[in-house]
C-alpha positions as a Markdown table, in Angstrom:
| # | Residue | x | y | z |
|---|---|---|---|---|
| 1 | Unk | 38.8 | 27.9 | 7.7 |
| 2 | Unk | 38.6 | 24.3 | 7.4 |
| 3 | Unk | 36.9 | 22.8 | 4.5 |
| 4 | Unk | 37.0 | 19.4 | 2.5 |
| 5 | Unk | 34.5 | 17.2 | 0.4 |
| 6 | Unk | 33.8 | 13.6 | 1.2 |
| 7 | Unk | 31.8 | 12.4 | -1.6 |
| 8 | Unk | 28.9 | 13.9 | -2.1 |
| 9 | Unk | 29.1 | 15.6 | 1.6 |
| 10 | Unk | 31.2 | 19.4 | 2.2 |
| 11 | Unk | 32.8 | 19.0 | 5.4 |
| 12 | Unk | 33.6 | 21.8 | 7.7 |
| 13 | Unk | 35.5 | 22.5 | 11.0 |
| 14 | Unk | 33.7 | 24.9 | 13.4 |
| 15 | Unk | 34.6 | 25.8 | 16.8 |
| 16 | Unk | 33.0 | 27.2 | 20.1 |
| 17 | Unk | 36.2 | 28.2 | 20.9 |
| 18 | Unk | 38.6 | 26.7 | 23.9 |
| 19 | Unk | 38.6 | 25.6 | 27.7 |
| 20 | Unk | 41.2 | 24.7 | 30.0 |
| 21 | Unk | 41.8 | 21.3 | 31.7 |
| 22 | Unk | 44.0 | 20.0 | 34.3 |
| 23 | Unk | 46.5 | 18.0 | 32.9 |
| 24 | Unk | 46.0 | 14.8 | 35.7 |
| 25 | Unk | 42.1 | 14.9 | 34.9 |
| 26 | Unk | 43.1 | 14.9 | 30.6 |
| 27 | Unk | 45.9 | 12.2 | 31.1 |
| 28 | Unk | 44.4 | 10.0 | 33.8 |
| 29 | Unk | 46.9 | 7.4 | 35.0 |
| 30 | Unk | 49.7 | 8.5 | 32.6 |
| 31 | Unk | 52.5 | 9.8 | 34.6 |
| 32 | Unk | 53.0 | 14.0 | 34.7 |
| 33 | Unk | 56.7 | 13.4 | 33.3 |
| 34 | Unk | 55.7 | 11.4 | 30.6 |
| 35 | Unk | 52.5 | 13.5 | 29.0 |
| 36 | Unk | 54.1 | 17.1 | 29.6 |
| 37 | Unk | 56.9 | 16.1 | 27.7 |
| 38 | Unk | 54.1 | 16.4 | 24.2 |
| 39 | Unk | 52.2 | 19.1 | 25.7 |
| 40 | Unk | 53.5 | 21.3 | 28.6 |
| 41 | Unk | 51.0 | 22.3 | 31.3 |
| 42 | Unk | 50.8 | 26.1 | 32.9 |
| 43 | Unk | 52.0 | 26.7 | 36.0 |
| 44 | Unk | 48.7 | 25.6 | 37.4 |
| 45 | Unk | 48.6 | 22.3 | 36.1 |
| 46 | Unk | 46.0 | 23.3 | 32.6 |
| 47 | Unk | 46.1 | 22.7 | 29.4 |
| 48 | Unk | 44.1 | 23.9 | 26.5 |
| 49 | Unk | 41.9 | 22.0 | 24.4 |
| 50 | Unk | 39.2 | 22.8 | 21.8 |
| 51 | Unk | 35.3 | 22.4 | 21.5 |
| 52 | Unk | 35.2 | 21.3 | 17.8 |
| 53 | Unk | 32.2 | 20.6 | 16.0 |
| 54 | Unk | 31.7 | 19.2 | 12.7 |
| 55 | Unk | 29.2 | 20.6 | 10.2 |
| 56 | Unk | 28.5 | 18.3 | 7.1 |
| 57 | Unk | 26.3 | 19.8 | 4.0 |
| 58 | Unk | 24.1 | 17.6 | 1.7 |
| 59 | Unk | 21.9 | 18.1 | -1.2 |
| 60 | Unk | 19.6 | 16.9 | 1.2 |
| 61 | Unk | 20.1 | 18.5 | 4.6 |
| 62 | Unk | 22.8 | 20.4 | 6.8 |
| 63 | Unk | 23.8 | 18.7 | 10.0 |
| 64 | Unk | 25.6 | 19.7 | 13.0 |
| 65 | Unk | 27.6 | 17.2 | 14.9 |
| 66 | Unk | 28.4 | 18.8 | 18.7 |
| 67 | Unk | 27.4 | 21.9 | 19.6 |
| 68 | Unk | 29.9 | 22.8 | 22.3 |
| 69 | Unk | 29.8 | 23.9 | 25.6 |
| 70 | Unk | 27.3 | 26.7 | 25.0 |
| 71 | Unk | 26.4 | 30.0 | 26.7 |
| 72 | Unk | 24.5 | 28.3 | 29.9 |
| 73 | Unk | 27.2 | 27.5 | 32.0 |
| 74 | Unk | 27.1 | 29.0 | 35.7 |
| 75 | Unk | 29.5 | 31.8 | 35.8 |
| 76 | Unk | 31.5 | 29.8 | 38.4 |
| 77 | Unk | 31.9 | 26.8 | 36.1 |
| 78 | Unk | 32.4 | 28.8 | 33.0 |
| 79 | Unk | 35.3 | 31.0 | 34.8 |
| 80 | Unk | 36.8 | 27.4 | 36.2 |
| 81 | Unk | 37.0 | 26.5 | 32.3 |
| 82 | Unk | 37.7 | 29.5 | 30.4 |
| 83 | Unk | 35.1 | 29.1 | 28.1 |
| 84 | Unk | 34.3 | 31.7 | 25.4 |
| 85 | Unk | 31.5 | 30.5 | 23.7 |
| 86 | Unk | 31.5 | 31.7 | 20.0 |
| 87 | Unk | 29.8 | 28.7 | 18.2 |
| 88 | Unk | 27.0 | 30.6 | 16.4 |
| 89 | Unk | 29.2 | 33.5 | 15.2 |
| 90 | Unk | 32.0 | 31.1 | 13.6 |
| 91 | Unk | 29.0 | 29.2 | 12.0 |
| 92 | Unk | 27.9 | 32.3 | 10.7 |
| 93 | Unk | 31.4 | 33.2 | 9.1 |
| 94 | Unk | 30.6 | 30.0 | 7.7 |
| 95 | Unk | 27.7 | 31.7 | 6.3 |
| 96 | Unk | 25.2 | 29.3 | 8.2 |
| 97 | Unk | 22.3 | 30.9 | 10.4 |
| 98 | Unk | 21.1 | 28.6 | 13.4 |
| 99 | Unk | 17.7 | 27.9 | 11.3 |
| 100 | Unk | 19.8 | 26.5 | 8.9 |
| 101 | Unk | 21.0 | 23.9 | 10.8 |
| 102 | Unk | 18.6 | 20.7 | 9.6 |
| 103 | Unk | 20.0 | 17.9 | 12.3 |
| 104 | Unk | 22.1 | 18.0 | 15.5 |
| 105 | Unk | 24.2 | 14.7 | 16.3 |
| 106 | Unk | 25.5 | 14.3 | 20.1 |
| 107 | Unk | 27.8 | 11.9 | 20.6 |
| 108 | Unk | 27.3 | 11.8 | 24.0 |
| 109 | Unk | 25.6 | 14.7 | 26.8 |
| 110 | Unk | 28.4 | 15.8 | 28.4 |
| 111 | Unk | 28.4 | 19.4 | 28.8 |
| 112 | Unk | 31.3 | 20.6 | 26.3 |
| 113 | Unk | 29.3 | 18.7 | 23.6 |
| 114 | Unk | 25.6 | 19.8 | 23.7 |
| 115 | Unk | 25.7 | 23.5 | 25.8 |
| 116 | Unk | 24.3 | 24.8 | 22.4 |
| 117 | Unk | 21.8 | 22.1 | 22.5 |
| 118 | Unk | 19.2 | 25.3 | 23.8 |
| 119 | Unk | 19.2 | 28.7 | 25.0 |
| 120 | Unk | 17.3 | 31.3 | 26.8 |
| 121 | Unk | 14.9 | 33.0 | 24.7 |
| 122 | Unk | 13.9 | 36.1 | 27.7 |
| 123 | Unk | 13.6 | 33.5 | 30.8 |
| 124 | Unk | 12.7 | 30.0 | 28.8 |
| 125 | Unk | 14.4 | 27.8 | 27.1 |
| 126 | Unk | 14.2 | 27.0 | 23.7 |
| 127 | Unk | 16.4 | 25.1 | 21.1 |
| 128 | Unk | 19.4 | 27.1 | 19.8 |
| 129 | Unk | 18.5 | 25.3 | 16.1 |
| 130 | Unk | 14.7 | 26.1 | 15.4 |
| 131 | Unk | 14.4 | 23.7 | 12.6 |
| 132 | Unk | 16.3 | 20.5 | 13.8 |
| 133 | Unk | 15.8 | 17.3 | 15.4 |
| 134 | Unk | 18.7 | 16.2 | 17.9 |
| 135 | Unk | 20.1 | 12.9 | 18.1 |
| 136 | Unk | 21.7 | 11.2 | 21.0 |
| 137 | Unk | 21.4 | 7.5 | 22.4 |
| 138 | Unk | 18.8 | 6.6 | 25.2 |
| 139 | Unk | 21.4 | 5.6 | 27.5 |
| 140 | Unk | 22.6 | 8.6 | 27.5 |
| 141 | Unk | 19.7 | 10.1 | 28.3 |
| 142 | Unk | 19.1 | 7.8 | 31.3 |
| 143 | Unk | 22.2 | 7.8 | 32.8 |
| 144 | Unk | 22.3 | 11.4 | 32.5 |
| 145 | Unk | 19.0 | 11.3 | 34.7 |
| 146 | Unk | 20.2 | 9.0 | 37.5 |
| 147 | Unk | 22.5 | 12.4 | 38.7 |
| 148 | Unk | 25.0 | 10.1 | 40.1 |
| 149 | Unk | 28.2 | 11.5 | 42.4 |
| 150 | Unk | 30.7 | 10.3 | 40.2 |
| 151 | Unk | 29.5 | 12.6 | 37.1 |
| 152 | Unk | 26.4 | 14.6 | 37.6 |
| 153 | Unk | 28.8 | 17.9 | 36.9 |
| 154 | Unk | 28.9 | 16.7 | 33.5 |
| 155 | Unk | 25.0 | 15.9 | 32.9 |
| 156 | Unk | 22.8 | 19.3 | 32.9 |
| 157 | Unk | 19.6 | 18.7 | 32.0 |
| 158 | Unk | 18.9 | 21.8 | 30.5 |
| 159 | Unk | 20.8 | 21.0 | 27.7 |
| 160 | Unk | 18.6 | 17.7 | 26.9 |
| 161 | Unk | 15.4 | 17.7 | 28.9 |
| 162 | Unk | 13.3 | 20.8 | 27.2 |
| 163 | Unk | 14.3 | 18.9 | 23.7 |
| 164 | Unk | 12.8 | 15.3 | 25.1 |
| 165 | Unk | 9.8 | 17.2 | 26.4 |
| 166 | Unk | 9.2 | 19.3 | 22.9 |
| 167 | Unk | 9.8 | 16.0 | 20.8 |
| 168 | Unk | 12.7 | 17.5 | 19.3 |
| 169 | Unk | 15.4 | 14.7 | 20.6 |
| 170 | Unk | 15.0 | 11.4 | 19.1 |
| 171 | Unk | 16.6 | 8.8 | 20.9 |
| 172 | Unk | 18.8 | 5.7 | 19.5 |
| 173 | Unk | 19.3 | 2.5 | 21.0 |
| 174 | Unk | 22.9 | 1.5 | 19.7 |
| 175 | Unk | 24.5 | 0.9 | 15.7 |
| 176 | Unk | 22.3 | 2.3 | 13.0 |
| 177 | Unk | 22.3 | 4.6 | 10.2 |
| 178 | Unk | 20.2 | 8.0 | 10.3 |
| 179 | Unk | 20.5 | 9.1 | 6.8 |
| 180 | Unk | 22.0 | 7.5 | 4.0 |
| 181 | Unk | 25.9 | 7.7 | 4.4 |
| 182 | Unk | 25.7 | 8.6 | 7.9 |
| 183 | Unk | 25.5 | 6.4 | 11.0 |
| 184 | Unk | 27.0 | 6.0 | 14.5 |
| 185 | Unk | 28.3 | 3.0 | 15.7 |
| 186 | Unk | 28.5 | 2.6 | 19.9 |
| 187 | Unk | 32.5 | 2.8 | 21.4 |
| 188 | Unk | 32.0 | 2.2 | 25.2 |
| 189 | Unk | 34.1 | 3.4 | 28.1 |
| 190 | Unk | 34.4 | 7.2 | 28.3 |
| 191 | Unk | 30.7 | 6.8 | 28.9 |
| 192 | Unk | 28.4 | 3.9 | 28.1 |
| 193 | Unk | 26.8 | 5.0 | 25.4 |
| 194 | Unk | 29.2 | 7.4 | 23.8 |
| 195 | Unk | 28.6 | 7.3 | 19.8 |
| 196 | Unk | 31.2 | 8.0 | 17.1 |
| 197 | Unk | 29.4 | 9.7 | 14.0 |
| 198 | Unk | 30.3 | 8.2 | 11.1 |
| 199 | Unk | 30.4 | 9.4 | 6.9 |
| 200 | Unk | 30.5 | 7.4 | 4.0 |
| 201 | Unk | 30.4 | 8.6 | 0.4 |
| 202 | Unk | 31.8 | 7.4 | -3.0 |
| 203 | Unk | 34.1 | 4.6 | -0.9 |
| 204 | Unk | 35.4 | 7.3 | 1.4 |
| 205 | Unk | 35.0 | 7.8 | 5.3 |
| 206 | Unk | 35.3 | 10.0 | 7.7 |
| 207 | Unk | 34.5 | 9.5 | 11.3 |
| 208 | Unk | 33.9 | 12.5 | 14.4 |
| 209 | Unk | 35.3 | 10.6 | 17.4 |
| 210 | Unk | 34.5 | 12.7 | 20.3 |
| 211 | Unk | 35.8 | 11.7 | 23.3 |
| 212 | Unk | 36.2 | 8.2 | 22.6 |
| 213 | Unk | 39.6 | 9.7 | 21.4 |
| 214 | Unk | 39.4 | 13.2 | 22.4 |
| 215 | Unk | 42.8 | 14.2 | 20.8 |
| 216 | Unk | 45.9 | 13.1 | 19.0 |
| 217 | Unk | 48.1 | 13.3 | 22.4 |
| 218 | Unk | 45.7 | 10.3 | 23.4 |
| 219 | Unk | 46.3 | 8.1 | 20.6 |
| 220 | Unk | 47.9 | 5.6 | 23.1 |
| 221 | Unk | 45.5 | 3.2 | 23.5 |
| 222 | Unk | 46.3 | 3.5 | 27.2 |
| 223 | Unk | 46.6 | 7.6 | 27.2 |
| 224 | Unk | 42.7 | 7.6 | 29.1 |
| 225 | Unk | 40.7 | 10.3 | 30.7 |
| 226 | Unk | 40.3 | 10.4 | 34.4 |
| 227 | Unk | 36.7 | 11.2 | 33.5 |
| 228 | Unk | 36.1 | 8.1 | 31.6 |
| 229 | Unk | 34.2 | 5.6 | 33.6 |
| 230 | Unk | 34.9 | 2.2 | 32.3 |
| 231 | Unk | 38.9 | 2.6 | 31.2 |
| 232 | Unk | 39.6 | -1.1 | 30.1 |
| 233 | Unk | 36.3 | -0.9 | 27.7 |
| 234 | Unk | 37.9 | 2.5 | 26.5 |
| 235 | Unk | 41.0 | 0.9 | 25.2 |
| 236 | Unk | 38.9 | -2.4 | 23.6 |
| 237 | Unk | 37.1 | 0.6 | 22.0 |
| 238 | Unk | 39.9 | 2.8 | 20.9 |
| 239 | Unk | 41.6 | -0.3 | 19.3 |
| 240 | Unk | 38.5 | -1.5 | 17.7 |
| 241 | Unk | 38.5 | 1.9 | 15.9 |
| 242 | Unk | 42.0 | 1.8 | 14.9 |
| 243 | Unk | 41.7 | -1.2 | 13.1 |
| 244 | Unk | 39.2 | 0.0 | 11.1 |
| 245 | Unk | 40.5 | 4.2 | 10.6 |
| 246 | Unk | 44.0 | 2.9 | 9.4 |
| 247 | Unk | 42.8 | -0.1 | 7.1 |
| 248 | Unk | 40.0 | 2.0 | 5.4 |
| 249 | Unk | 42.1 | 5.1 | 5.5 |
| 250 | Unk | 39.6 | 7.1 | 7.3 |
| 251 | Unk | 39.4 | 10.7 | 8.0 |
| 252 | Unk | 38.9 | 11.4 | 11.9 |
| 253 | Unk | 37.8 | 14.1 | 13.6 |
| 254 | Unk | 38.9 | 15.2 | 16.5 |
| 255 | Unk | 36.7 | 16.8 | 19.7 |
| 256 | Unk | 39.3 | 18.8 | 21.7 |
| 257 | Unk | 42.8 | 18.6 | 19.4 |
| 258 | Unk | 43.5 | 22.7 | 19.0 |
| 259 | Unk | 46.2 | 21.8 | 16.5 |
| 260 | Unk | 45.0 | 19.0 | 14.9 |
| 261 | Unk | 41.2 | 18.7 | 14.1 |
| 262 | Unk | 41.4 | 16.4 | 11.0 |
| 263 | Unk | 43.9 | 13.5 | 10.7 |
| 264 | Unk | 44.8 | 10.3 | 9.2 |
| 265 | Unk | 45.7 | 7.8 | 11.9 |
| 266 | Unk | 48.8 | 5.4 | 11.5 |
| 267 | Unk | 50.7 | 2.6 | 12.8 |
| 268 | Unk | 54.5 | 2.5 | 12.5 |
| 269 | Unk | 57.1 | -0.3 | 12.5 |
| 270 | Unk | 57.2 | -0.4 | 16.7 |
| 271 | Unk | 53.5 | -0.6 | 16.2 |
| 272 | Unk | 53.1 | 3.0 | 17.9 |
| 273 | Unk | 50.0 | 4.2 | 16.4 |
| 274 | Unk | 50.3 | 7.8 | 14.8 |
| 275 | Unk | 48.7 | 10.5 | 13.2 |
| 276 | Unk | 49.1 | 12.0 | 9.6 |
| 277 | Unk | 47.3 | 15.6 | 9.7 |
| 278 | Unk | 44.9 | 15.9 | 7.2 |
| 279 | Unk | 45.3 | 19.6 | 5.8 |
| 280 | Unk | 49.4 | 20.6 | 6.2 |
| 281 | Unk | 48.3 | 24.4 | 6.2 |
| 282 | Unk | 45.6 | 24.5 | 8.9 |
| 283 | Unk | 46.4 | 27.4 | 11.5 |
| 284 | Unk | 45.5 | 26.7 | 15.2 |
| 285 | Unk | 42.9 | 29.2 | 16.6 |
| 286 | Unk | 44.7 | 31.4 | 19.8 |
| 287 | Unk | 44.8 | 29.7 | 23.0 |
| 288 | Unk | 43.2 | 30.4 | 25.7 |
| 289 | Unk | 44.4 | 33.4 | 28.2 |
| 290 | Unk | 43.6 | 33.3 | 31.5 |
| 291 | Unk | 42.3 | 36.7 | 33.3 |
């Protein structure tokens, strides 16, 4: 279990477990003999990364920030990804209940970060988290509804659409702060409107990430996703970020890093950026076995 205090806020690492990905789609441009020298592929080209979701506790509320890639998926998709989806039971070895869950933060409505979002209750669906209100940026939301070639795998609607049509989503339109000490801030590229969450307390900060830097193995600012759709405002975005991480000493959190959920970020004397793991005795969850 992964645990920390930021201030006045209790931070905690919580999984829906793990998914495979093709190493090409993860690494993009980067050449196969450069990238599988830090992390091997199978013999089919896949790689394992995690679905990690941040909870962050208050005096004044509990919120979650992700809630994976959920229990929805068509069996086709969910056997194509090896996804075991386990987020309420680890919450609850967390000793959290979905109706304690107060606020839900999506970076971003790609499927692997808002499957949880709902689920069937008999043959409706209803939200997973009774008592919250989700937050997610308008863009999102539209471009999500345009169903475009290029992405419309990603963008299922019944992850977001009963929650617009209940009033439980509220929608953001870029930088602002939903609570006091915690904001998100707008890092184009993977997709428009893709947020980072951000938490400040007592002169700390710690910042959830998401895609915008989905791991540490993609801390080169030029180490992009083939799935993000504007690459050269990914890299304006990643190196915005840096700036600030390293010179306020931030704690970052990490989407889909299985070994490394929590980190410092660094820059050494070749001006290679780098990572300095946050908690030395963390102990990776099993990785995913394919049938």
């Amino acid at each position: 279990m992964l645990k920390t205090t930021l201030g006045d806020f209790e931070l905690m690492h919580v999984t829906d477990g793990t998914f495979l990905l093709d190493g090409g789609a993860v690494f993009g441009v980067v050449p196969k003999v450069i990238w599988q020298r830090k992390y091997p592929p199978d013999q089919d080209n896949l790689l394992p990364f995690a679905l990690n979701s941040l909870v962050v506790r208050s005096d004044d509320r509990t919120i979650l920030i992700e809630s994976g890639a959920g229990p929805k998926l068509p069996q086709q998709i969910s056997d194509l990804y090896q996804t075991r989806p386990c987020l309420l039971q680890n919450l609850a070895n967390l000793g959290l209940a979905a109706d304690d869950i107060d606020v839900v933060i999506n970076t971003h409505l790609h499927f692997d970060h808002c499957g949880w979002n709902t689920s069937y209750q008999g043959s409706r669906l209803v939200p997973t988290f009774p008592r919250a209100t989700y937050y997610v940026q308008r863009g999102e939301v539209e471009h999500g509804r345009l169903q475009l070639q290029r992405d419309r795998v990603s963008y299922r609607p019944d992850n977001y659409e009963p929650l617009l049509e209940s009033g439980r989503m509220r929608l953001l339109d870029g930088d602002c702060e939903l609570f006091p000490g915690v904001s998100v801030r707008l890092y184009p590229g993977h997709t428009r409107d893709i947020q980072a969450v951000l938490l400040r307390s007592h002169g700390k900060t710690a910042c959830f990430v998401s895609d915008i830097v989905p791991s540490t193995y993609h801390l080169p600012p030029t180490w992009i996703m083939a799935y993000d759709l504007d690459p050269v405002k990914s890299i304006e975005s990643r190196l915005r970020l840096y700036s600030n991480a390293i010179a306020e000493n931030w704690l970052v959190a990490f989407a889909h890093d299985l070994r490394v959920p929590w980190a410092y970020l660094r820059q050494d004397e070749n001006n290679h950026y780098t990572f300095e793991p946050a908690i030395s005795s963390w102990v990776a969850p099993p990785l995913v076995s394919r049938p």
